[in-house]
C-alpha positions in Angstrom: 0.0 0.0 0.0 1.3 3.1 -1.0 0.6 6.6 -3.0 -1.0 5.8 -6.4 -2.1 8.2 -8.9 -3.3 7.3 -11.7 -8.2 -18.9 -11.3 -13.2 -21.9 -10.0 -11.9 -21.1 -13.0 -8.6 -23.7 -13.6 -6.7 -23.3 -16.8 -6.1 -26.8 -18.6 -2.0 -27.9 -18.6 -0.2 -26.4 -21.3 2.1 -29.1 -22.2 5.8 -27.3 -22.6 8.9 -28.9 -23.6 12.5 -26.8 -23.3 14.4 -27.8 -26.0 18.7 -27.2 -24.9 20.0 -25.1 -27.1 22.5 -26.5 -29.5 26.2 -26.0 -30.1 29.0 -26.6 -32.9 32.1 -25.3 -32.3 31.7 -21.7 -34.0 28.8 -20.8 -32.0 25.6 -21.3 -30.5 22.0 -21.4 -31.7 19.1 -21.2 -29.8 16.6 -23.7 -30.8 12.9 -22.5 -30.0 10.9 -23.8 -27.1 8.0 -26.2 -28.0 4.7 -24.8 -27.1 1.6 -26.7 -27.6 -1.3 -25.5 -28.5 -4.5 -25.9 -25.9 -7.6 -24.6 -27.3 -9.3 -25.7 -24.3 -7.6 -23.6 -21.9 -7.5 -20.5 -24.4 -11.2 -21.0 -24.4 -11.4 -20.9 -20.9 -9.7 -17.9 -20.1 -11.4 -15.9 -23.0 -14.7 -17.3 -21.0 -13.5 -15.5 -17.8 -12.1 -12.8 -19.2 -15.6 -12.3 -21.2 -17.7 -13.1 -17.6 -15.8 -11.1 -15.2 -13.7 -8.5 -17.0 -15.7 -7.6 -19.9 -18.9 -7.7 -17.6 -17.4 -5.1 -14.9 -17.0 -2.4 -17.6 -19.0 0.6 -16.5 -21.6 1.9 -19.3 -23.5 4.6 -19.8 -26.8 2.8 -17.7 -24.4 2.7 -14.6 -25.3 5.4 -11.9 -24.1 7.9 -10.9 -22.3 9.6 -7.9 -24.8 10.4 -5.8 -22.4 13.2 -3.2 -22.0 16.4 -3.1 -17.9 17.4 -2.5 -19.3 21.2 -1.8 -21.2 20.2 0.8 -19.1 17.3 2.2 -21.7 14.8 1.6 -20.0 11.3 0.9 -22.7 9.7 -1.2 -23.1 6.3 -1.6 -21.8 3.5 -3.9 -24.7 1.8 -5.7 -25.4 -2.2 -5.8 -24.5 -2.4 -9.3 -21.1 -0.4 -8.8 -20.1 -2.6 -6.2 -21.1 -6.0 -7.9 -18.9 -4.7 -11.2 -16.0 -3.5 -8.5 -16.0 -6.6 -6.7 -16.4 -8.5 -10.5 -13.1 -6.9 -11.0 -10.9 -8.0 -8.6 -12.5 -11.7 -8.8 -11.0 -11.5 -12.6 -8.3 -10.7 -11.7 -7.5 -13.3 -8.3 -9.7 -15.9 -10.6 -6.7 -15.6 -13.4 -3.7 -16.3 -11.3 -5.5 -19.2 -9.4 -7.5 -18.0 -6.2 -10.8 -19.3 -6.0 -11.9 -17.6 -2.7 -14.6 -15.2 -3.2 -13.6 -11.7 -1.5 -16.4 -10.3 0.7 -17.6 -6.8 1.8 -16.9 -5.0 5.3 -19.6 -2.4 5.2 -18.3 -1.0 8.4 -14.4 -0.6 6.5 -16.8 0.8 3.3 -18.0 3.5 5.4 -14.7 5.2 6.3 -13.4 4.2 2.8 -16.2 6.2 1.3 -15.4 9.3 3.4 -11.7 8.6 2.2 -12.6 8.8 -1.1 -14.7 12.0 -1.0 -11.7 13.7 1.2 -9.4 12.6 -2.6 -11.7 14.0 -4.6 -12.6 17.5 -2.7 -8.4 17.8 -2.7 -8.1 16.2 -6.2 -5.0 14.7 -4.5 -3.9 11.3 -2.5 -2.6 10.9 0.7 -2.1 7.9 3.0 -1.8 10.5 6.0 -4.1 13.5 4.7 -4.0 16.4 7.0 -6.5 17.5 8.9 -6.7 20.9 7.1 -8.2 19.4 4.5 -11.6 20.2 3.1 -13.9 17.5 4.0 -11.5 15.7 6.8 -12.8 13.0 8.8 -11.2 10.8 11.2 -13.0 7.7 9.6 -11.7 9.0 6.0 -8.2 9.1 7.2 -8.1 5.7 9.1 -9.5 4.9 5.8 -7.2 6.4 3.8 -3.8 4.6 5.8 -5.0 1.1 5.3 -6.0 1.1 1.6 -5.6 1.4 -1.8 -5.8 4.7 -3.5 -6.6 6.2 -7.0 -8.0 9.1 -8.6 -10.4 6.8 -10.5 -13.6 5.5 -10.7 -15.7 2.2 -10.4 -14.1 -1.1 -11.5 -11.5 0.7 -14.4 -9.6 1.6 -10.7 -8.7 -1.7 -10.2 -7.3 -2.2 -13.4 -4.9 0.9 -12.4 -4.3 -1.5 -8.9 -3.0 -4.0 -11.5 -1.1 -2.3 -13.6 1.1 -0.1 -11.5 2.0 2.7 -13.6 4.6 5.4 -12.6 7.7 5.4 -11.5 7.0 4.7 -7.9 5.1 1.6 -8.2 7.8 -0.6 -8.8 7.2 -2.7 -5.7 3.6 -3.0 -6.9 2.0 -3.0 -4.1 -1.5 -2.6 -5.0 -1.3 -5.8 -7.3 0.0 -7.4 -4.4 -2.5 -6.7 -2.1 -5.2 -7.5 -4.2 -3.7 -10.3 -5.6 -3.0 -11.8 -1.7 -3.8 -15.9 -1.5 -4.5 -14.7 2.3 -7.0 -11.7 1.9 -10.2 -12.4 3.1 -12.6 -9.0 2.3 -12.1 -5.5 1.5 -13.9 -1.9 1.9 -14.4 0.1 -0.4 -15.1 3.5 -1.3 -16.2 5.1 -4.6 -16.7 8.4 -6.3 -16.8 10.1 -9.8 -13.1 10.2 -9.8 -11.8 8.5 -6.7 -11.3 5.2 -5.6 -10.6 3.4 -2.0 -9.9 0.1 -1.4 -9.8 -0.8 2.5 -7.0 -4.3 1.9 -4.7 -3.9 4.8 -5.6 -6.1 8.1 -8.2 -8.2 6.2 -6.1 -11.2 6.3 -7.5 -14.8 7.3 -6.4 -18.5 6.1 -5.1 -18.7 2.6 -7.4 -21.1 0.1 -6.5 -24.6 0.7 -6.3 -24.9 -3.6 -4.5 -22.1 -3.8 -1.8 -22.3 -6.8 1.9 -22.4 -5.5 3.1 -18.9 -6.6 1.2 -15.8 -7.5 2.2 -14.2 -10.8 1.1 -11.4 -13.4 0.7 -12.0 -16.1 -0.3 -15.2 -14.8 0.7 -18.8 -16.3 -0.4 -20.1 -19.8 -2.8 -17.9 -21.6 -3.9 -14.4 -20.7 -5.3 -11.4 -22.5 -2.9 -9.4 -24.0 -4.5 -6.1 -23.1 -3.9 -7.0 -19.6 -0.3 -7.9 -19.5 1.2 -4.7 -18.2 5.1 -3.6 -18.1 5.7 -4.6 -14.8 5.9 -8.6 -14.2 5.8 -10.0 -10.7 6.3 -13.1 -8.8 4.9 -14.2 -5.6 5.5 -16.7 -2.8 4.6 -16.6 1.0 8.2 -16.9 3.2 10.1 -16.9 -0.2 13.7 -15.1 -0.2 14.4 -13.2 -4.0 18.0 -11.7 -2.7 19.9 -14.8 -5.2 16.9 -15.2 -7.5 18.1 -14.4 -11.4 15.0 -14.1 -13.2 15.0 -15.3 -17.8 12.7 -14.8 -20.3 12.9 -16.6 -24.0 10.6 -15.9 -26.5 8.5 -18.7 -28.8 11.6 -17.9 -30.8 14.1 -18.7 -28.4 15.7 -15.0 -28.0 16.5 -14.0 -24.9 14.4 -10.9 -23.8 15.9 -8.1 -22.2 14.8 -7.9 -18.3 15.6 -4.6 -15.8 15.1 -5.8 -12.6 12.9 -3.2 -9.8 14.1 -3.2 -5.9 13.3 -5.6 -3.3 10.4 -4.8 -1.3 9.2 -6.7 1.3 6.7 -4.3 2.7 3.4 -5.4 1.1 1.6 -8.8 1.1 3.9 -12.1 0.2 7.2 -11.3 -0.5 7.7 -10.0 -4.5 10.2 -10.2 -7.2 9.1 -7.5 -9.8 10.8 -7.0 -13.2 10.2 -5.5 -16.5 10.7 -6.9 -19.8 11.6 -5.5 -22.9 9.7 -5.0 -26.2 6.9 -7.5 -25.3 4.2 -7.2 -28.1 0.8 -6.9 -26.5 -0.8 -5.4 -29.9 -0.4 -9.0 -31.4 -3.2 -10.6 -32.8 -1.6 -14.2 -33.5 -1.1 -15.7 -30.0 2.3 -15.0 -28.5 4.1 -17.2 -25.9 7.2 -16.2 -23.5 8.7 -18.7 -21.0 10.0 -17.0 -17.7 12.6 -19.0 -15.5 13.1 -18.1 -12.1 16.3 -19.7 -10.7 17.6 -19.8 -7.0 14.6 -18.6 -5.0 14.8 -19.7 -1.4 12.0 -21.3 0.4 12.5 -22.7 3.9 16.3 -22.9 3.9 16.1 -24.3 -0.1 16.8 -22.9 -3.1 14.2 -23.5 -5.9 13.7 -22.9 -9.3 10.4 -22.1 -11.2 9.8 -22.2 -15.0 6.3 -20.9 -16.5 4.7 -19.9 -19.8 2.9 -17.0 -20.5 0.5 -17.0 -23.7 -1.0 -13.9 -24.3 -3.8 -13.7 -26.6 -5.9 -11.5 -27.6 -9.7 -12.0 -26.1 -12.0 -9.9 -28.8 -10.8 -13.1 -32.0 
């Protein structure tokens, strides 16, 4: 949690086979990875992402705000805002394996909602807003320490969560929290052009079928609109200080990685990096393989290898 400005749903196996590369004695050539195609899990995550994603959009039929910022009055958040918020996030923890479904605390959505009228009568966020502030509130600033924040509206704010744009989200935080095996309900406040979601110290048991690491993009195939720069890597207890993170292309080419810091402050423990010149404006399916190599877990060092499809959802 920090300053932010702007899967039962399983996925069928992809079968993937690593071919070595090869050698003569002048050089060496990169032979492609196999990658099999699986229609049935394509189709699977285009029915989620058609479902859930596609579903939560806000149209024109959606309410309205109903507050006042001149007057201080905080409004409310309407039952079909909240289904297509809450829609949102379940895409989103649906696609990297969590099949817990999220509940409400109306009691944190209160305070939330007077957090997220204090952002919008400022037209700023703060995690510690001062009490100068037009429209303060002690509730809207508990609120306002223990969530996410964005100037934006309805379930498109979650999407921002996700993505973690600007320069100060390399952590990504917000994806983190959302994106928590162990996070049990959230608050959640909402305006015209502010967004609070209430994530931190909603923590419970982790779902017994939950996957064995959280990543985004996720696993095998994912919509290529939704694969952001930042990639990220999850694991409860897991140590990333040795961890030397690959990515190949269908191709074989390696792709160029820049690494982010270490931050262990939010949610599981993260390794964040960002790839370069992955095509997301594709429409032919397009597969990368990640490899994750000495990540320590309990005293042992452990190595991960994953494939990432990413397809695009509207063909």
């Amino acid at each position: 949690m920090y300053r932010f400005l702007q899967r039962s749903y399983f996925f069928s196996a992809i079968l993937l086979f690593i071919v070595l590369a090869s050698c003569s004695k002048d050089d060496e050539t990169a032979i492609p990875p196999e990658i099999e195609t699986d229609n049935v899990a394509r189709a699977t995550a285009k029915t989620l992402y058609q479902d859930y994603y596609e579903a939560s959009k806000t149209t024109s039929s959606d309410a309205q705000w109903n507050g006042d910022s001149a007057n201080c009055d905080a409004g409310s958040i309407t039952d079909g805002i909240m289904s297509k918020i809450f829609q949102r996030v379940h895409y989103f923890r649906l696609a990297v394996g969590l099949n817990n479904t999220l509940t409400e605390n109306s009691g944190q959505s209160a305070k939330a909602q007077e957090a997220a009228l204090m952002m919008k009568s400022n037209q700023e966020l703060d995690h510690f807003p001062p009490s100068s502030w037009s429209c303060y509130t002690d509730d809207g600033s508990e609120a306002a320490g223990k969530s996410n924040l964005a100037m934006s509206k309805n379930a498109e704010a979650v999407d921002l969560y996700i993505s973690e744009p600007g320069s100060a989200n390399g952590p990504v935080g917000h994806r983190r929290w959302l994106l928590w095996p162990r996070l049990q309900s959230i608050g959640v406040g909402n305006t015209d052009n502010s967004n609070v979601l209430w994530v931190v110290g909603n923590s419970g048991t982790a779902p017994e079928d939950q996957p064995d690491y959280i990543a985004w993009p996720p696993a095998e195939y994912v919509p290529n609109n939704l694969v952001y720069p930042r990639w990220s890597f999850s694991i409860k207890g897991a140590d990333f200080s040795q961890t030397t993170v690959s990515m190949v292309d269908e191709m074989g080419n390696s792709v160029s990685i820049t690494m982010e810091d270490l931050n262990t402050v939010y949610g599981d423990p993260t390794i964040v990096w960002v790839p370069q010149n992955i095509n997301t404006n594709e429409t032919e399916d397009t597969a990368y393989v990640v490899n994750l190599t000495d990540v320590e877990i309990d005293g042992e060092l452990e190595n991960f290898e994953y494939t990432v499809i990413l397809f695009d959802p509207n063909l």
